[in-house]
C-alpha positions in Angstrom: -5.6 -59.0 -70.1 -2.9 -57.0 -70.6 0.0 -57.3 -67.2 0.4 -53.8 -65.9 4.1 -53.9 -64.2 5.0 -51.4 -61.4 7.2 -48.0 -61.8 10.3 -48.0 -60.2 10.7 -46.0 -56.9 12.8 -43.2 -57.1 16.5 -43.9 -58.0 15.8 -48.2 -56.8 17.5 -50.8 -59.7 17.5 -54.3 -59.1 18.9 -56.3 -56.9 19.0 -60.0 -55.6 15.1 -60.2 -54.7 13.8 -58.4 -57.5 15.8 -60.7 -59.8 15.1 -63.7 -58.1 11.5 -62.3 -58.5 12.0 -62.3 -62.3 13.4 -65.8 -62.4 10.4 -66.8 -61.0 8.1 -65.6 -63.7 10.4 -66.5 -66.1 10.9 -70.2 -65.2 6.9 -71.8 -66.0 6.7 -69.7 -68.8 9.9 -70.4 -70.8 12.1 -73.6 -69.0 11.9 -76.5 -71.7 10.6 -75.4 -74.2 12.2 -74.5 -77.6 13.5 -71.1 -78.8 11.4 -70.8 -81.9 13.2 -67.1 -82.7 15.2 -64.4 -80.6 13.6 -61.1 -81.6 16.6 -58.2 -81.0 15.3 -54.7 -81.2 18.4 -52.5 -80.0 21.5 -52.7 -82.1 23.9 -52.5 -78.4 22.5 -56.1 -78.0 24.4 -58.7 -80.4 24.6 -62.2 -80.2 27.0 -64.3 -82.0 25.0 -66.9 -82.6 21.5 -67.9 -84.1 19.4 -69.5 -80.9 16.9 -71.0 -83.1 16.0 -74.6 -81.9 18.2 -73.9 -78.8 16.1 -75.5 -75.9 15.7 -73.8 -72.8 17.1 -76.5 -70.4 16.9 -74.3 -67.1 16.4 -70.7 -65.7 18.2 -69.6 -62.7 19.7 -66.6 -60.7 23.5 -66.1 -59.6 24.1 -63.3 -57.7 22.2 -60.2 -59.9 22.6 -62.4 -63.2 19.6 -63.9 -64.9 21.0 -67.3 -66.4 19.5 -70.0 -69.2 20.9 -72.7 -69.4 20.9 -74.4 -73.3 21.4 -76.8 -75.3 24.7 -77.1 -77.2 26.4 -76.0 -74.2 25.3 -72.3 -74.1 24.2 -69.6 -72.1 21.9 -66.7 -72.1 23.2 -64.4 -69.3 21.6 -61.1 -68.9 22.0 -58.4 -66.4 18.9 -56.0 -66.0 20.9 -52.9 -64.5 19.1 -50.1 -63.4 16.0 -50.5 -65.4 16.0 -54.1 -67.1 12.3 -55.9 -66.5 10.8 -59.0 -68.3 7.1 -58.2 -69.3 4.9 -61.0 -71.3 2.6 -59.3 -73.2 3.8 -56.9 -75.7 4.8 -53.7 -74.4 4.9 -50.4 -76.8 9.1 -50.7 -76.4 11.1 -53.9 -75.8 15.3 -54.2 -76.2 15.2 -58.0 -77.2 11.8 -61.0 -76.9 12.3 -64.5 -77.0 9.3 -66.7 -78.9 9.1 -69.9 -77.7 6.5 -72.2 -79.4 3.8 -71.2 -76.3 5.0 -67.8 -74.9 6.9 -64.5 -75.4 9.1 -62.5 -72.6 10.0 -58.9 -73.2 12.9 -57.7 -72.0 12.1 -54.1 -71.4 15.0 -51.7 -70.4 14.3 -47.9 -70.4 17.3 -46.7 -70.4 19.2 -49.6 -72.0 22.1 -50.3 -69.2 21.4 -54.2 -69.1 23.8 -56.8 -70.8 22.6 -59.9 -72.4 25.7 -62.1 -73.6 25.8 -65.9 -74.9 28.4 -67.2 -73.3 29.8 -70.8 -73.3 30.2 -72.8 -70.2 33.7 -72.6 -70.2 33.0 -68.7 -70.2 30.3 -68.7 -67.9 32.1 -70.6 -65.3 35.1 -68.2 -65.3 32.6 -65.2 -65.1 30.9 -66.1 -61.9 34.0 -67.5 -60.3 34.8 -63.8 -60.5 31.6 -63.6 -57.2 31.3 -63.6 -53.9 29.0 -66.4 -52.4 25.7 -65.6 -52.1 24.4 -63.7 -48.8 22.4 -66.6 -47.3 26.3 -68.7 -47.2 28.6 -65.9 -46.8 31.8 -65.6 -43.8 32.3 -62.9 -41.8 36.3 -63.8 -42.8 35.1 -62.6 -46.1 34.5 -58.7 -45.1 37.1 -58.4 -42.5 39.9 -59.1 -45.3 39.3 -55.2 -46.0 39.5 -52.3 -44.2 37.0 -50.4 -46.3 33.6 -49.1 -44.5 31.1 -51.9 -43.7 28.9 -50.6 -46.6 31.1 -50.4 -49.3 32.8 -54.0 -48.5 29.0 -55.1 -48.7 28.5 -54.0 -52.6 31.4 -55.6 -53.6 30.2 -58.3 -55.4 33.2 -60.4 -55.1 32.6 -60.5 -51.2 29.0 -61.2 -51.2 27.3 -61.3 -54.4 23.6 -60.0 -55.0 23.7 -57.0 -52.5 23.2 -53.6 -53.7 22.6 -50.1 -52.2 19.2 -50.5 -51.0 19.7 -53.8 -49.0 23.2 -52.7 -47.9 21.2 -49.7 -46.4 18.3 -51.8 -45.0 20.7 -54.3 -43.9 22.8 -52.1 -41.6 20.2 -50.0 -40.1 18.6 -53.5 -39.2 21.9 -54.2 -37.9 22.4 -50.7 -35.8 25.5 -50.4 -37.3 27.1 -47.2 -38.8 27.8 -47.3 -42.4 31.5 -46.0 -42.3 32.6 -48.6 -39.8 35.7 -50.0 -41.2 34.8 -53.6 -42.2 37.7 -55.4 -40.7 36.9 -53.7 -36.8 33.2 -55.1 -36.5 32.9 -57.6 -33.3 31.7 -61.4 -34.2 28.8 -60.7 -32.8 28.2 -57.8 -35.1 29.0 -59.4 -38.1 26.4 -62.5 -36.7 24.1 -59.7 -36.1 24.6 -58.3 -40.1 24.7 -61.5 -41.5 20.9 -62.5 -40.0 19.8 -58.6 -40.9 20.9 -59.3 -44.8 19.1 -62.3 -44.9 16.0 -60.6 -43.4 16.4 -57.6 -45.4 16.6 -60.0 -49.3 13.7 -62.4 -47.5 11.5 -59.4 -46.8 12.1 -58.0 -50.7 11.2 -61.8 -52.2 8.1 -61.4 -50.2 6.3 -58.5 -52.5 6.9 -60.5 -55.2 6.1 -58.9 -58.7 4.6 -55.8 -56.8 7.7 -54.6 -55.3 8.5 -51.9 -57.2 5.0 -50.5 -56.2 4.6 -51.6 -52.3 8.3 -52.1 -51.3 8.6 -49.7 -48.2 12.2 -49.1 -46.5 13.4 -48.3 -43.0 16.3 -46.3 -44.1 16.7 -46.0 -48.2 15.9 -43.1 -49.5 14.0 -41.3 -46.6 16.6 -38.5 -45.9 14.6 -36.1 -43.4 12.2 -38.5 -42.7 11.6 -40.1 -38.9 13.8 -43.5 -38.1 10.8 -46.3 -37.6 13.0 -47.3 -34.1 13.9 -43.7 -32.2 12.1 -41.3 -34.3 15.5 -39.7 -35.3 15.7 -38.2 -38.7 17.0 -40.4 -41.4 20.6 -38.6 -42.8 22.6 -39.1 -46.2 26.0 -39.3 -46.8 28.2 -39.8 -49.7 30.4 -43.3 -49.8 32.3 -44.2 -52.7 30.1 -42.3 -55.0 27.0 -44.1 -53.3 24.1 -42.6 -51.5 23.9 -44.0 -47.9 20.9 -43.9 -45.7 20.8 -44.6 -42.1 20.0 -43.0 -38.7 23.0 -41.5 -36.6 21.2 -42.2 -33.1 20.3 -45.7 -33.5 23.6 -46.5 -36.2 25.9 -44.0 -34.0 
């Protein structure tokens, strides 16, 4: 039976859950078995080297990257962007599959923003030391080294890696705090307080599982005009860095 996956929400891409989610479905399918070919449909996608016979020793997430770990010291790193999805059974347009001797994932990208790169571990290493710790280990000392608003420190990835727009948004208005807050002037307690309503936020996103893209419901993304699920007060949007930013201006005054 063929595996119907879910349209996006307006303007959502993923983020930590979602590609924790994917890691998930990748992992029984495809960790240790062998690479039997590396099917590349879309000529921006170019390896530099044949993965035949390459064994797939491990499949695991850091920050938004999707990572397989080799043999011969290599590593499939891909990125799925605003659009990247894995689907296993054949869908009518795929960027890249990869055949192992039992199963087949297609990584399906609509709009073909996603990376995938072989790296080396050498290489690999000095590309995440580039992050942020992940949001379930991150320090407060972290976001008050800048005096940026509290929700632009929160997508830079090398402060906390993983968060995007929607759980920045989530996050806060968990948190009651206003998104233009300059990072470095929130109280300890409100960066306790932000820290636990991240890890709610991401917990509450792992929970849809494969779904998400067709159940996930929000408190403050994208529902401009609609009523705040606390005080009633109609959600607003603001610009920030280039970045739409949702939250309520009674209960995040």
């Amino acid at each position: 039976m063929r595996v119907q996956f879910p349209p996006r929400a307006p303007f959502t891409m993923p983020e930590l859950p979602e590609v924790e989610i994917v890691v998930r479905q990748l992992r029984p399918r495809l960790r240790g078995q062998t690479i039997r070919r590396v099917e590349i449909c879309d000529p921006k996608i170019k390896l530099n080297h044949n993965l035949t016979g390459s064994r797939i020793h491990r499949i695991h997430r850091r920050a938004k990257f999707i990572i397989f770990d080799l043999s011969r010291q290599q590593h499939l790193v891909i990125h799925l962007r605003m659009t990247g999805w894995f689907e296993y059974v054949r869908p009518a347009r795929y960027r890249l599959a990869i055949h192992t001797g039992k199963n087949v994932a297609y990584f399906t990208d609509s709009r073909r923003f996603g990376t995938v790169e072989l790296l080396s571990t050498v290489e690999l290493t000095a590309k995440l030391a580039k992050l942020g710790p992940e949001p379930f280990q991150f320090e407060s000392r972290r976001l008050q080294s800048t005096t940026r608003p509290i929700k632009v420190a929160l997508l830079d990835q090398s402060l906390i890696a993983g968060v995007g727009n929607i759980y920045a948004c989530e996050s806060l208005w968990r948190a009651r705090l206003n998104p233009r807050r300059p990072a470095h002037r929130l109280a300890p307690t409100e960066y306790q307080r932000l820290q636990r309503s991240l890890v709610a936020a991401l917990r509450k996103g792992l929970r849809y599982g494969p779904r998400i893209f067709a159940v996930q419901e929000f408190f403050a993304y994208d529902r401009t005009g609609k009523p705040c699920r606390r005080c009633r007060t109609p959600i607003r949007r603001i610009v920030l860095a280039q970045r739409s930013t949702f939250y309520c201006p009674h209960c995040q005054a």
